[in-house]
C-alpha positions in Angstrom: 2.0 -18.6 -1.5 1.4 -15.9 1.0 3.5 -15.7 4.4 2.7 -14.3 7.4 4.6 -12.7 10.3 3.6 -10.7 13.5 6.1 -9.1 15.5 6.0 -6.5 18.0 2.8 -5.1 16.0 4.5 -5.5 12.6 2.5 -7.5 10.2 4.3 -8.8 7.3 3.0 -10.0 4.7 5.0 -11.6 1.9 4.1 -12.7 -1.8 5.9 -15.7 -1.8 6.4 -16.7 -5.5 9.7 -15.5 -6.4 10.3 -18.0 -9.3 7.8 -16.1 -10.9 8.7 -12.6 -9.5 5.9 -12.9 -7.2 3.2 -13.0 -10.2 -0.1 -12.8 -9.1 -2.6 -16.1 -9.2 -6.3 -15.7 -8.4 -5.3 -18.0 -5.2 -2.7 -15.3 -4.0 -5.2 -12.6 -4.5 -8.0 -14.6 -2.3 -5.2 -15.0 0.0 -4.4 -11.5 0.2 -8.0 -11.0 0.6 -8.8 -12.7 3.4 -5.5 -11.3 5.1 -6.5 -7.5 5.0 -10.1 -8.6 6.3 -8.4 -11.1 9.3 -4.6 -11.1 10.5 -4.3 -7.3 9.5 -7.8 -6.1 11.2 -6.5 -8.1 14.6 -6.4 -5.4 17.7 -2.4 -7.0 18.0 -1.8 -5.4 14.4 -0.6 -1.7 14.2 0.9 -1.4 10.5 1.5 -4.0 7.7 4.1 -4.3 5.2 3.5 -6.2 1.8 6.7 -7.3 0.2 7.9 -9.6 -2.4 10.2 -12.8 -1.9 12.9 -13.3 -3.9 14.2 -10.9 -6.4 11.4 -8.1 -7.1 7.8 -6.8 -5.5 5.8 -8.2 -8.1 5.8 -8.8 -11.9 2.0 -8.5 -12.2 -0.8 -11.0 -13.1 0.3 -14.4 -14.1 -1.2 -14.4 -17.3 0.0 -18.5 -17.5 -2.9 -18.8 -15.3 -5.3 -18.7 -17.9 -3.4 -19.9 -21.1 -5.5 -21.1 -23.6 -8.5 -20.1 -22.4 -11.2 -17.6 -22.9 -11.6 -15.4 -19.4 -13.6 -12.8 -17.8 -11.5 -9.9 -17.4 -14.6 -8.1 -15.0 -15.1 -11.5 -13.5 -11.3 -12.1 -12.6 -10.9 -8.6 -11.4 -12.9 -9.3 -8.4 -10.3 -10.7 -7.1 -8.2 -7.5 -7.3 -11.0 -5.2 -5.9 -11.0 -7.3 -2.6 -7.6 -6.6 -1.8 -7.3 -3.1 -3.2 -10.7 -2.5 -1.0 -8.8 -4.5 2.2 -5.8 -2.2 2.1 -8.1 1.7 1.9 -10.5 0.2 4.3 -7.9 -0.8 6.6 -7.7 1.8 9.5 -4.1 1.4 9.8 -0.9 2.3 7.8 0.0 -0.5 5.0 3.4 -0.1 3.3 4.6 -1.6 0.3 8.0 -2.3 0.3 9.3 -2.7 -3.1 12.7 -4.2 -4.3 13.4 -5.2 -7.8 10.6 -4.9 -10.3 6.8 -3.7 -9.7 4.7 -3.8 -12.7 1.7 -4.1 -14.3 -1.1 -5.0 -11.4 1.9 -5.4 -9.0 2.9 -1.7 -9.3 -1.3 -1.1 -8.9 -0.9 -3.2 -5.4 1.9 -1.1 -4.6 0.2 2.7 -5.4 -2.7 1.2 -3.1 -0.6 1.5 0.1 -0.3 4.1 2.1 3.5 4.4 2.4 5.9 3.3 -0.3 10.1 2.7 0.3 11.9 1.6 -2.9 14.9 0.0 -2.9 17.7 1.7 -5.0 17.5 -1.4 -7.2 13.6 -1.3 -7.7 11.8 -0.1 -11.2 8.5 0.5 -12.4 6.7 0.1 -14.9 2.5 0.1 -16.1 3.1 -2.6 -18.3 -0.7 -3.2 -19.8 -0.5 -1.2 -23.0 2.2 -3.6 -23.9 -0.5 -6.2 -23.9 -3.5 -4.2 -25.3 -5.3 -3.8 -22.2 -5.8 -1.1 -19.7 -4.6 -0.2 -16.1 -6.8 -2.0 -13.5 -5.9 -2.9 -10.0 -7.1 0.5 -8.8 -4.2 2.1 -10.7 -6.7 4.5 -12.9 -8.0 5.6 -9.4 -4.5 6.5 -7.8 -1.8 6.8 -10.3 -3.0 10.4 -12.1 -4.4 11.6 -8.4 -0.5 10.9 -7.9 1.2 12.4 -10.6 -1.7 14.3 -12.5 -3.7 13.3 -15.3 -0.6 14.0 -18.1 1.9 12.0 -16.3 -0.4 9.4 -15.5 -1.8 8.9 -19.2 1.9 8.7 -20.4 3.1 6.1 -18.1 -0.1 4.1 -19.0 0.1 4.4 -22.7 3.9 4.5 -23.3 5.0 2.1 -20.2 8.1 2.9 -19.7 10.5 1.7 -17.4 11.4 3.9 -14.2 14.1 3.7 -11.7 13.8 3.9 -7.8 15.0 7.9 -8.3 12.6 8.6 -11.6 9.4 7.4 -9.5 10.7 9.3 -5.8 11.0 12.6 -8.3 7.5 11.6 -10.3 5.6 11.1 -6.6 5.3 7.3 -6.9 7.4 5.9 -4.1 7.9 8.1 -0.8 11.6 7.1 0.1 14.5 5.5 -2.0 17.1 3.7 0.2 20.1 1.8 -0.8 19.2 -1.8 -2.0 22.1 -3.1 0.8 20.2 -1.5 3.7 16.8 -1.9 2.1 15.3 -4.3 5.0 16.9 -2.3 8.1 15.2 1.0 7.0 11.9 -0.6 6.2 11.5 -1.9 9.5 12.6 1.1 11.0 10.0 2.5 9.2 7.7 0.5 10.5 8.3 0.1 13.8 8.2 4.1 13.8 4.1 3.6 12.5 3.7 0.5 15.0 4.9 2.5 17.9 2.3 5.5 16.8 -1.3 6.3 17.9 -2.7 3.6 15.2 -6.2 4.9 16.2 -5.5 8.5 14.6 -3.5 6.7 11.4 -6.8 4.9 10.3 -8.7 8.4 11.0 -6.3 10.3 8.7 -7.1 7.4 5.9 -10.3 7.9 6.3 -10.1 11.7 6.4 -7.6 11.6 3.0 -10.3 9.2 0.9 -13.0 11.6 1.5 -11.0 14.4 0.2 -10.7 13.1 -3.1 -14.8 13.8 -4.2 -15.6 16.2 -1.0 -16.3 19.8 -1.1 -14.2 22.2 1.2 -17.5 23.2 3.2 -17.8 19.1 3.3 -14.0 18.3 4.2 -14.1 20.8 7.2 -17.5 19.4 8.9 -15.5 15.7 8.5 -12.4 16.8 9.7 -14.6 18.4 12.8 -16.1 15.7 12.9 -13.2 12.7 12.7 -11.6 15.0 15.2 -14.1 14.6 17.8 -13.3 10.8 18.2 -9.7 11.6 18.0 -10.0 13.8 21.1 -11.7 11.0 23.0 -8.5 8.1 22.3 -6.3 7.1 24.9 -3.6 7.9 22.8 -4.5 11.5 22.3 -4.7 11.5 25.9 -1.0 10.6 26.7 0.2 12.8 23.8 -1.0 15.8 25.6 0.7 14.1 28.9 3.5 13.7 27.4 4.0 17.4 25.6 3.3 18.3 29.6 5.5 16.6 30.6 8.1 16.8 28.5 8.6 13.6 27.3 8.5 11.1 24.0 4.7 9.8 23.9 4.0 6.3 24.8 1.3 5.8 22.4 -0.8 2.2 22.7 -3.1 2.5 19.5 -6.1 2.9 21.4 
């Protein structure tokens, strides 16, 4: 249900249940799981995409999983905290590239990536109101620290359905590009990241989580701090060779 793809530093992984829009199964979460803590932490890896097969990201937990029964909501969502915790942890870039529709815990897996590029075709929308249940996913941590808390409850309560354009001008996605050159631009995009210095792209994750609950007297000893064992990376190395010299840096990721 999940597939996997390395090449030239890009890994891409795809949710691979597009008669179902990619719903997600507690066996595709475990999946996902185990791919941000293996395949995506290899020293070969410098940025992941997640995409959907088929026609859309993802529609969201399958909630045919657990027809009929009786389930534990806190139990089940386990499962979700394992990949949501793979992708911040992760100390390189992770973009979500999202074509057709991402909803419901789908749109929370999406808003957990660093980077997001919509397809001109793509929409959004919260989705759990319409069932009587709440954002989870991770979605009550980043949605209103993107669009503030206002924004954030009315998408959760009302869940309405956004274009590609609505989410760009709302903060949601980073770039909107036409649905017929959707693929070219997002590995573009990610070759861009795979060619960077991947060392200082897990350092700025690390340095942007702490803002959200630091102090400013806090942030500037960690940014002295995380800035130290930048100084000391190969990569920062050639980038100063390179501005010497004149030249486009060759970064490595070390």
């Amino acid at each position: 249900m999940l597939l996997r793809e390395l090449q030239d530093g890009i890994l891409t992984l795809t949710l691979n249940r597009p008669e179902a829009i990619n719903a997600l199964t507690t066996e595709l979460l475990r999946e996902l799981a185990r791919a941000f803590a293996k395949e995506a932490t290899a020293p070969e890896v410098r940025v992941v995409v997640l995409r959907g097969a088929g026609r859309g990201f993802c529609s969201g937990q399958d909630l045919r999983e657990f027809e009929g029964q009786r389930i534990s909501y806190k139990g089940h969502l386990r499962n979700y905290q394992g990949v949501v915790e793979g992708i911040a942890s992760l100390e390189k870039p992770v973009v979500a590239a999202i074509h057709g529709a991402a909803a419901g815990a789908g749109l929370s897996l999406a808003l957990a990536c660093d980077l997001r590029v919509a397809a001109s075709d793509a929409f959004f929308t919260t989705g759990f109101s319409r069932i009587g249940l709440i954002p989870d996913a991770g979605m009550n941590y980043y949605l209103p620290r993107l669009v503030g808390y206002a924004r954030a409850f009315e998408l959760a309560a009302l869940s309405p359905r956004l274009g590609a354009e609505e989410a760009r001008a709302l903060g949601l996605v980073n770039r909107v590009v036409p649905a017929e050159s959707f693929a070219e631009e997002v590995a573009r995009l990610a070759q861009e990241l795979a060619q960077g210095p991947t060392k200082t792209y897990g350092l700025i994750k690390r340095a942007l989580r702490r803002s959200a609950s630091a102090t400013l007297e806090e942030m500037l000893e960690y940014e002295a701090l995380l800035q130290e064992v930048a100084g000391r990376t190969e990569d920062h190395q050639e980038g100063v060779q390179a501005f010497y010299e004149k030249r486009p840096p060759r970064f490595q990721g070390r």
